[in-house]
C-alpha positions as CSV (number, residue, x, y, z in Angstrom):
1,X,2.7,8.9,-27.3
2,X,6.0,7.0,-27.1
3,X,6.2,4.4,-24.6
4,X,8.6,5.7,-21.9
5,X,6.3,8.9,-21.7
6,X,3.3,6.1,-20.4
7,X,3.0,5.6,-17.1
8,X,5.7,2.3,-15.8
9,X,2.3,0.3,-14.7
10,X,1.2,0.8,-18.5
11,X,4.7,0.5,-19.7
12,X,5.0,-2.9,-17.9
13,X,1.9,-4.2,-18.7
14,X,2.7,-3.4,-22.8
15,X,6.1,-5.8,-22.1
16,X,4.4,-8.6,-20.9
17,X,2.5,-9.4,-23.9
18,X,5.5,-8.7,-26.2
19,X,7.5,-11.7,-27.1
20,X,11.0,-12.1,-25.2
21,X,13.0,-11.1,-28.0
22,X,10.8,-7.9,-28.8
23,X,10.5,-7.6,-24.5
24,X,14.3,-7.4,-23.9
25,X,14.9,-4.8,-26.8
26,X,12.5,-2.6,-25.1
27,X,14.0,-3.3,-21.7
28,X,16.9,-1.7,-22.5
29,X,15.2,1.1,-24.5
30,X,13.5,2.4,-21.2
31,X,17.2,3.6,-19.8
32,X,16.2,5.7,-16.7
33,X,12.9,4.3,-16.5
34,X,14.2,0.7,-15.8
35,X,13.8,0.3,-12.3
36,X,10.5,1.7,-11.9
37,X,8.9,-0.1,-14.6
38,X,10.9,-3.6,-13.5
39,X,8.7,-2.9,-10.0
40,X,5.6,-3.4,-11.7
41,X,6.7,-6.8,-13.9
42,X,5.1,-10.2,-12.3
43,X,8.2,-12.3,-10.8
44,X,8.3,-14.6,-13.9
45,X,9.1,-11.6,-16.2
46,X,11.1,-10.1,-13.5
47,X,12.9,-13.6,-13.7
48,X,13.5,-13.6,-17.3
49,X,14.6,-10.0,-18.0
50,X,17.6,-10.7,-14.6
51,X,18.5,-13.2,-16.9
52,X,19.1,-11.3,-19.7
53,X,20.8,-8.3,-19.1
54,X,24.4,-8.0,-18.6
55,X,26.5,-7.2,-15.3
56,X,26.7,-3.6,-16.4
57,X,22.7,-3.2,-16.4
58,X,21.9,-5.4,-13.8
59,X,24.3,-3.3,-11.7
60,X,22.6,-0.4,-12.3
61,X,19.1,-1.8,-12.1
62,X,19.4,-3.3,-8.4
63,X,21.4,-0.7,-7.1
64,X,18.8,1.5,-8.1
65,X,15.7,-0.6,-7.1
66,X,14.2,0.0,-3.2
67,X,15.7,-2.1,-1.1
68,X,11.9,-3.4,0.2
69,X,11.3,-4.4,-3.8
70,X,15.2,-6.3,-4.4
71,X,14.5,-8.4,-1.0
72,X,11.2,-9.5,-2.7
73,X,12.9,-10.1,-5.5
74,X,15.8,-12.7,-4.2
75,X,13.0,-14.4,-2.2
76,X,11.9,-15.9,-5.3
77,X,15.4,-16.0,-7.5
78,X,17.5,-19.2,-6.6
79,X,20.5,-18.8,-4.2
80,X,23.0,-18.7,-6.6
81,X,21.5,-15.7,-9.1
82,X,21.1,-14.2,-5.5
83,X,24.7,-14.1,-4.8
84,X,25.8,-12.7,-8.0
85,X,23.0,-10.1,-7.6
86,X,24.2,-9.1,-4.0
87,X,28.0,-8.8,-5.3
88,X,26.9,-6.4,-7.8
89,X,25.5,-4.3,-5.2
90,X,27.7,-0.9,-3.4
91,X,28.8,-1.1,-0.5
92,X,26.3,0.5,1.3
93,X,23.7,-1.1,-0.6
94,X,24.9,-5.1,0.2
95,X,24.8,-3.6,4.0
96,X,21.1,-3.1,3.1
97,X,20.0,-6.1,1.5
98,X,22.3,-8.5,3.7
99,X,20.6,-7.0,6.4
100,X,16.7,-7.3,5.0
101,X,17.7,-11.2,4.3
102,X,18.9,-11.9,7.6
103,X,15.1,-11.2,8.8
104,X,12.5,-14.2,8.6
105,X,10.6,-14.7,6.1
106,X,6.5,-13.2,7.3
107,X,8.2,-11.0,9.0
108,X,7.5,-6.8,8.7
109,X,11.1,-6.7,8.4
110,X,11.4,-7.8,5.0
111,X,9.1,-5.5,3.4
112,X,11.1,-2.8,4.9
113,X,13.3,0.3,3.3
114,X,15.7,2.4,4.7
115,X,14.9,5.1,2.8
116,X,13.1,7.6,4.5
117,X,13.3,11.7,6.0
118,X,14.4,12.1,10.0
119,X,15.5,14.9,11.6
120,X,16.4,15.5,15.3
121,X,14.3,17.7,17.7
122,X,16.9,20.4,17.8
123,X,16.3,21.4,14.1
124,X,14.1,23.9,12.7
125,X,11.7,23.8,10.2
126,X,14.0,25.8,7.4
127,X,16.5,23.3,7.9
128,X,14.2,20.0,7.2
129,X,12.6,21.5,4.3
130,X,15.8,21.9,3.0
131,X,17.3,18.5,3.8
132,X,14.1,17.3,2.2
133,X,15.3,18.7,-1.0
134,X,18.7,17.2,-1.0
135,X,17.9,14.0,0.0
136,X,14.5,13.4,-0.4
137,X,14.1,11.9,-3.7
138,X,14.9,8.5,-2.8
139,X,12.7,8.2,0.4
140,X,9.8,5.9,0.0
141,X,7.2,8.2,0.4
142,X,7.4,12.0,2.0
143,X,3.8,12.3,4.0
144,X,5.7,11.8,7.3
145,X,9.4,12.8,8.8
146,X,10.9,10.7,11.3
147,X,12.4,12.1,14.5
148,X,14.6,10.7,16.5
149,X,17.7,11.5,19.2
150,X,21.4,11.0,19.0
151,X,21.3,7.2,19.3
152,X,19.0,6.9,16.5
153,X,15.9,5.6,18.8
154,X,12.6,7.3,16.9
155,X,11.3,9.8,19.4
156,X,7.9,11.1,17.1
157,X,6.5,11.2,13.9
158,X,5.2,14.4,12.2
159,X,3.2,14.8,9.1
160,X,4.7,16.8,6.0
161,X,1.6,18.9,6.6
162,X,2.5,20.1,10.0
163,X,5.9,21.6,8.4
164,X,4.4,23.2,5.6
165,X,2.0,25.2,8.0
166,X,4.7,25.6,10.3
167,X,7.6,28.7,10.7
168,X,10.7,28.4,9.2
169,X,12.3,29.0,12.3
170,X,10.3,27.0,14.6
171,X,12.3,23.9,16.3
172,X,11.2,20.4,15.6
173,X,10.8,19.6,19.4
174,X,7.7,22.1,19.5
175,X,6.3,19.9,16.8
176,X,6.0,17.1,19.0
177,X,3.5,15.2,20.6
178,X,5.2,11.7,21.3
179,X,2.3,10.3,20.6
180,X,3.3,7.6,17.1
181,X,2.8,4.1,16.3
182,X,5.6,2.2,15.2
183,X,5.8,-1.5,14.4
184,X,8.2,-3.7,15.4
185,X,11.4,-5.6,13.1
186,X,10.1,-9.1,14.2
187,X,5.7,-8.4,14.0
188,X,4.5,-10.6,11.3
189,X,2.8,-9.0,8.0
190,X,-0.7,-10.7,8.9
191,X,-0.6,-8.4,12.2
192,X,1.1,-5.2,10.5
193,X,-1.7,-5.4,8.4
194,X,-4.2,-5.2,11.3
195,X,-2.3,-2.5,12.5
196,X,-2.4,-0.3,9.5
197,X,-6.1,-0.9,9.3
198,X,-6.7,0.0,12.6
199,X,-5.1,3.8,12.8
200,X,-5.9,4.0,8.8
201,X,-1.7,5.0,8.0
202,X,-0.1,4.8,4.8
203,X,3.5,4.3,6.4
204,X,4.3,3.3,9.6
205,X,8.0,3.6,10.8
206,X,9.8,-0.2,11.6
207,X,11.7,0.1,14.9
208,X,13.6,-3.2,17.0
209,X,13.2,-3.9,20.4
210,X,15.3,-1.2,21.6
211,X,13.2,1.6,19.6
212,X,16.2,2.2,16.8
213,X,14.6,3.5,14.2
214,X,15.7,0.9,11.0
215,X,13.5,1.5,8.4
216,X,9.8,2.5,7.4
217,X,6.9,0.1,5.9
218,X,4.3,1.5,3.1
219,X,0.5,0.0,3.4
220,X,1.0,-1.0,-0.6
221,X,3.4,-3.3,0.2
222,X,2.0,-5.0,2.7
223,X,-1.4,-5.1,0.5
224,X,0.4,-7.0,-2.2
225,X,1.5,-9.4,0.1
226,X,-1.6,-9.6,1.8
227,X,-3.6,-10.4,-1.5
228,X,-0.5,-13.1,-2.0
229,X,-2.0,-14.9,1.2
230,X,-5.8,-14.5,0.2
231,X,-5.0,-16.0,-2.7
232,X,-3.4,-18.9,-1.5
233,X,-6.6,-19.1,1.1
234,X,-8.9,-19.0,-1.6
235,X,-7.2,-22.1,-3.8
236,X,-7.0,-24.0,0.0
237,X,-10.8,-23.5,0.6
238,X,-10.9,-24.6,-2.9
239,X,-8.8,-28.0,-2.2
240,X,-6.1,-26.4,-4.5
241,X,-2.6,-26.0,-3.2
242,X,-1.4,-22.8,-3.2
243,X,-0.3,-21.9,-6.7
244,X,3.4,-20.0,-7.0
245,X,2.4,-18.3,-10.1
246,X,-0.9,-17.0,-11.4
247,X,-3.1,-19.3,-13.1
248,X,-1.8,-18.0,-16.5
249,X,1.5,-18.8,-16.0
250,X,1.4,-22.0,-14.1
251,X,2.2,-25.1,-16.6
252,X,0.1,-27.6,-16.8
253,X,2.0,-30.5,-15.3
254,X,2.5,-28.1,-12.2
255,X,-1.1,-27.5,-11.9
256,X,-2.3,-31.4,-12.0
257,X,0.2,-31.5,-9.3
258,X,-0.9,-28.8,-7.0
259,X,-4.2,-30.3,-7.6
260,X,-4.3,-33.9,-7.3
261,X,-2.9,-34.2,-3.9
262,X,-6.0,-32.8,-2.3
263,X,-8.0,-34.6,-4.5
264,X,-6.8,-38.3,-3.9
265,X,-7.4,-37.2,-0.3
266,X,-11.2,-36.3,-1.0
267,X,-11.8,-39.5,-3.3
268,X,-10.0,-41.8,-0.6
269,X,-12.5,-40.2,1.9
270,X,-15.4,-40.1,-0.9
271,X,-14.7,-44.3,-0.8
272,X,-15.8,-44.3,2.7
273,X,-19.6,-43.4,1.2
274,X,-19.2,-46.5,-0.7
275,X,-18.1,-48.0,2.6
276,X,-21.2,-47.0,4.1
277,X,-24.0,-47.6,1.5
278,X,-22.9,-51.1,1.8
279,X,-23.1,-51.6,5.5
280,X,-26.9,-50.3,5.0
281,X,-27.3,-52.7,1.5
282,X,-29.9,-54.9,3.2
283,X,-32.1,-51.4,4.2
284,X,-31.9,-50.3,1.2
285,X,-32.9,-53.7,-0.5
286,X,-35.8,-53.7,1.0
287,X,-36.4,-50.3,0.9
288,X,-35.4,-49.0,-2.3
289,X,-36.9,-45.8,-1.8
290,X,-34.5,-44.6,0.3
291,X,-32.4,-44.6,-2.1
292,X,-33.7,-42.2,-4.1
293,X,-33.2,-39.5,-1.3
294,X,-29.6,-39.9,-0.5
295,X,-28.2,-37.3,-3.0
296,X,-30.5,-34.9,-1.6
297,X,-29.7,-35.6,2.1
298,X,-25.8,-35.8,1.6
299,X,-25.8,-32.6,-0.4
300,X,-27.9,-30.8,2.2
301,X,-25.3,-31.9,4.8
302,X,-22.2,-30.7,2.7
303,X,-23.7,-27.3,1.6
304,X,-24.3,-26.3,5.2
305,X,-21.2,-27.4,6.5
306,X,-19.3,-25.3,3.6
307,X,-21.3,-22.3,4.7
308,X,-20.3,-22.7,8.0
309,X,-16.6,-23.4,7.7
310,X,-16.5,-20.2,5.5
311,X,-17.9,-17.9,7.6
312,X,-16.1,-19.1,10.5
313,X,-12.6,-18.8,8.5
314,X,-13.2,-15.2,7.1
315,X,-14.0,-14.5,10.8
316,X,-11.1,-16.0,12.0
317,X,-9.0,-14.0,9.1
318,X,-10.6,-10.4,10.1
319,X,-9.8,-11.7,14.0
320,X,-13.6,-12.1,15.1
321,X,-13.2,-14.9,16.5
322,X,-10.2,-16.3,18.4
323,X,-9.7,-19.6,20.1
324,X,-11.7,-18.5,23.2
325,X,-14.7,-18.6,21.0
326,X,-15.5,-21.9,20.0
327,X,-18.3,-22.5,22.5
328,X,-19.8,-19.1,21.5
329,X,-19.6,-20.5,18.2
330,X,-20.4,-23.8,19.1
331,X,-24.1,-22.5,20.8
332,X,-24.8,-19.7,18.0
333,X,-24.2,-22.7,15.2
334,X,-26.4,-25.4,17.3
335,X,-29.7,-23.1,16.8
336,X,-28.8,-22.1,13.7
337,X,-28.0,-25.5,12.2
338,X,-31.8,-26.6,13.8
339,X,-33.5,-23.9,12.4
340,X,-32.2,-24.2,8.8
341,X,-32.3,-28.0,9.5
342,X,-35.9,-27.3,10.0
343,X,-36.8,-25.4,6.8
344,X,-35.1,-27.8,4.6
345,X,-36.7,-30.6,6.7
346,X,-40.6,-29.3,5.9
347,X,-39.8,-28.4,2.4
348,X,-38.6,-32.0,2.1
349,X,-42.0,-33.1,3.5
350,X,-44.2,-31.3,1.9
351,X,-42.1,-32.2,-1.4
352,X,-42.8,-36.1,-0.6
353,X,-46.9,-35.1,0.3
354,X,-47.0,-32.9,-3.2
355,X,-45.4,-35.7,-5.1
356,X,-47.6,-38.4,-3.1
357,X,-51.2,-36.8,-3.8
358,X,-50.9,-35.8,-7.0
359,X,-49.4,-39.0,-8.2
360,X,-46.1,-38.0,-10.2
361,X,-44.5,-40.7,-7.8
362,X,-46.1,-43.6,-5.5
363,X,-43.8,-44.0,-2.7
364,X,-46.3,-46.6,-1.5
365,X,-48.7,-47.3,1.6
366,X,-45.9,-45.9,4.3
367,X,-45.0,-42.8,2.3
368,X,-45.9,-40.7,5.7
369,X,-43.3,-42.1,7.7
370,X,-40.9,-42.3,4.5
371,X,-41.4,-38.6,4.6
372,X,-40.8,-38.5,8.5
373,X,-37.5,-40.1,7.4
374,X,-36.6,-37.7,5.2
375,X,-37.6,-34.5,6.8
376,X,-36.2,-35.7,10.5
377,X,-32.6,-36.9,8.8
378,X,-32.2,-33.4,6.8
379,X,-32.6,-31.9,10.5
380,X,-30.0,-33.5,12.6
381,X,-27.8,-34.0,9.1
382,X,-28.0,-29.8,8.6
383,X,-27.0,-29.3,12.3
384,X,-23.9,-31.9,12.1
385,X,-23.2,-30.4,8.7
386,X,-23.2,-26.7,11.0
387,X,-21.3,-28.0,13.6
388,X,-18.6,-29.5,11.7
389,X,-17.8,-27.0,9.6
390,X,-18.1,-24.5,12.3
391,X,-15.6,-26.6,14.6
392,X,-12.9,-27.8,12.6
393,X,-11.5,-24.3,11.5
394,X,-11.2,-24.1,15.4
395,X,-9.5,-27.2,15.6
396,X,-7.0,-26.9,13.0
397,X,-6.2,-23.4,14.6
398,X,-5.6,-25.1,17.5
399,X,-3.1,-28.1,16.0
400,X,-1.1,-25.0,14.7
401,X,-2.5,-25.8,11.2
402,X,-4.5,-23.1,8.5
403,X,-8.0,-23.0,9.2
404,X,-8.2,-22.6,5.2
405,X,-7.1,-26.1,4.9
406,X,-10.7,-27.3,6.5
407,X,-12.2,-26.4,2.8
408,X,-15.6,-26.5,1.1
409,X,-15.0,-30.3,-0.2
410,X,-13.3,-31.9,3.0
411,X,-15.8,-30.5,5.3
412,X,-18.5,-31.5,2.4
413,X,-16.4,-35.3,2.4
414,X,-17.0,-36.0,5.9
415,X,-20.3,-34.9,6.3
416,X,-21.2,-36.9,3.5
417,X,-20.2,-39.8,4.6
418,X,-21.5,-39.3,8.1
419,X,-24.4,-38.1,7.2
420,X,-25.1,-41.6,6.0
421,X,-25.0,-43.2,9.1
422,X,-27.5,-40.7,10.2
423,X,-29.9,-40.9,7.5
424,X,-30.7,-45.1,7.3
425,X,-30.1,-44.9,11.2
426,X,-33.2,-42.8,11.3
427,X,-34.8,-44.3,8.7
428,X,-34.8,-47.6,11.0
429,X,-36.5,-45.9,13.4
430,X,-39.0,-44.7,11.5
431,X,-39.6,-48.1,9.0
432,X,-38.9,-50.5,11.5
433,X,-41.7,-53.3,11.0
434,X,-43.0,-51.9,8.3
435,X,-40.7,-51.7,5.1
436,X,-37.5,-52.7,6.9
């Protein structure tokens, strides 16, 4: 099978791992296949192969390309590649892509194209079906036909279904229901997401505050930017920056770079645990056994703090949980954090009593309330582990910040550090007047 008879996904995927010589050449060998396979490239490649065509074929190759995938595309080019792209454009089609620009960035707007079927109420079916033929190829997608009146404000929807099964004489307005859902120009993507989830639509007509039909949204779109944004969760929970390219294709100076930021942060705050087993030197001087449990109760801390600040975050994401919640939260993570505070706390105690009576270690004449120590500290050090990583997603929220930024190792950094002070300040309690 020659390589423009493959599907463009296949075909594109076969360029990238050509070199960009041996790339370009086949670029141009794809003639009316171009756009469609250029669609599919990662922006790097997309990048590269703008750069080398000439004015001829890059005419033809945005002029041709939807008008949702070219404003993608000058998002990431720099402004001066954009304006030579956007003079190459018709007439009609600089209209198009000045107007996409002009919208904010996360807004619904931008993902937008023009290109879709409407009709008025006072056509029949015949007549749709027909216009469908003329004028249909470039529409986005063809599962719905947009109706709207003489001032262009959308009026229904109908699915391509309900024409096929319908007369060829019957009118359009007998079709209708006015019963749609439409999305607004300035919605952001997070919440036109929700919305396509919700009524389960693979298009959903774009409309401005006056309900003037100005373009149509497709759910793929919106899941590749949506999956853009988990992403850049995913490397915040992580204490990563958000990376620009995939981790393939980000260079190696770039990636120290989106990484060390966060962790100088976390090693500054990790210092603080240095602070701490300082303050406590003379406790642990005289009792050295202490010592040896402070990885364990630290790491207890951090782990159940990360658990919580995940959950919490995907909640937040999916819109389970909104401000309002906190003390919901709050009471459901206070009995939670006890009760795994309290399974961790007897395993620790019967760990010490195992270790004690069958003599792998001697933690000496006051191992009970050595083990006391241990056990108590794991339960209050669990429930402030809980709490904090339950609370600080809500706190962030409410600063304006990303909850993502409240990831796995800061949450795990301060509980550490705190969890310190909680430990030897129950061990006192314990030990006091007897090895402290």
């Amino acid at each position: 099978m020659q390589i423009q008879d493959r599907h463009p996904a296949d075909i594109a995927e076969h360029l990238a791992l050509l070199n960009r010589k041996e790339r370009d050449m086949a670029f141009l060998m794809l003639k009316d296949k171009r756009t469609e396979v250029f669609s599919y490239l990662d922006d790097s490649l997309k990048h590269e192969i703008v750069k080398s065509l000439g004015d001829k074929e890059l005419e033809e190759l945005i002029n041709n390309m939807n008008p949702d995938d070219r404003t993608a595309l000058f998002e990431n080019f720099p402004d001066e590649l954009i304006r030579h792209l956007i003079n190459l454009l018709s007439d009609s089609e600089k209209d198009i892509a000045l107007n996409l620009i002009g919208y904010k960035k996360d807004s619904i707007a931008r993902l937008m194209t023009p290109n879709y079927v409407q009709t008025k109420p006072n056509w029949t079916v015949a007549k749709v079906l027909d216009h469908i033929k003329k004028f249909g190829r470039k529409a986005e997608t063809l599962n719905f036909v947009y109706v709207v009146d003489e001032d262009n404000h959308l009026i229904d929807d109908l699915r391509i279904g309900q024409l096929l099964m319908a007369e060829p004489d019957t009118q359009i307005s007998t079709l209708m229901d006015k019963r749609f859902i439409a999305i607004h120009t300035n919605i952001n993507i997070e919440d036109a997401f929700n919305i396509f989830d919700k009524y389960d639509r693979s298009a959903l007509p774009v409309i401005t505050s006056n309900d003037i039909l100005v373009g149509i949204v497709t759910f793929d779109d919106i899941l590749d930017k949506m999956k853009d944004r988990d992403t850049k969760d995913i490397h915040k929970f992580g204490g990563v920056e958000g990376l620009d390219l995939s981790y393939t294709k980000t260079p190696m100076l770039e990636m120290v770079k989106k990484r060390a930021g966060w962790l100088v942060i976390l090693f500054l705050g990790e210092m603080l645990t240095a602070s701490a087993m300082a303050h406590f030197d003379g406790e642990i001087e005289k009792a050295v056994v202490l010592a040896l449990f402070v990885p364990l109760i630290i790491s207890s801390g951090g782990n159940s703090g990360s658990q919580a600040a995940s959950l919490i975050i995907r909640a937040m994401a999916l819109r389970e949980l909104q401000l309002k919640d906190w003390w919901y939260v709050m009471k459901k993570e206070i009995f939670s954090g006890l009760l795994l505070g309290t399974i961790l706390g007897v395993i620790g105690f019967i760990r010490i009593l195992i270790w004690q009576k069958t003599g792998i270690y001697d933690y000496g004449r006051y191992w009970i309330p050595v083990a006391l120590s241990v056990s108590t500290s794991l339960v209050f050090i669990v429930l402030w582990g809980t709490l904090s990583g339950s609370l600080i997603p809500f706190v962030l929220r409410k600063t304006g910040l990303d909850p993502a930024t409240a990831s796995a190792p800061f949450v795990a950094t301060l509980v550490d550090v705190t969890g310190l002070v909680i430990y030897f300040s129950i061990a006192a309690m314990f030990l006091s007047g007897k090895l402290l």
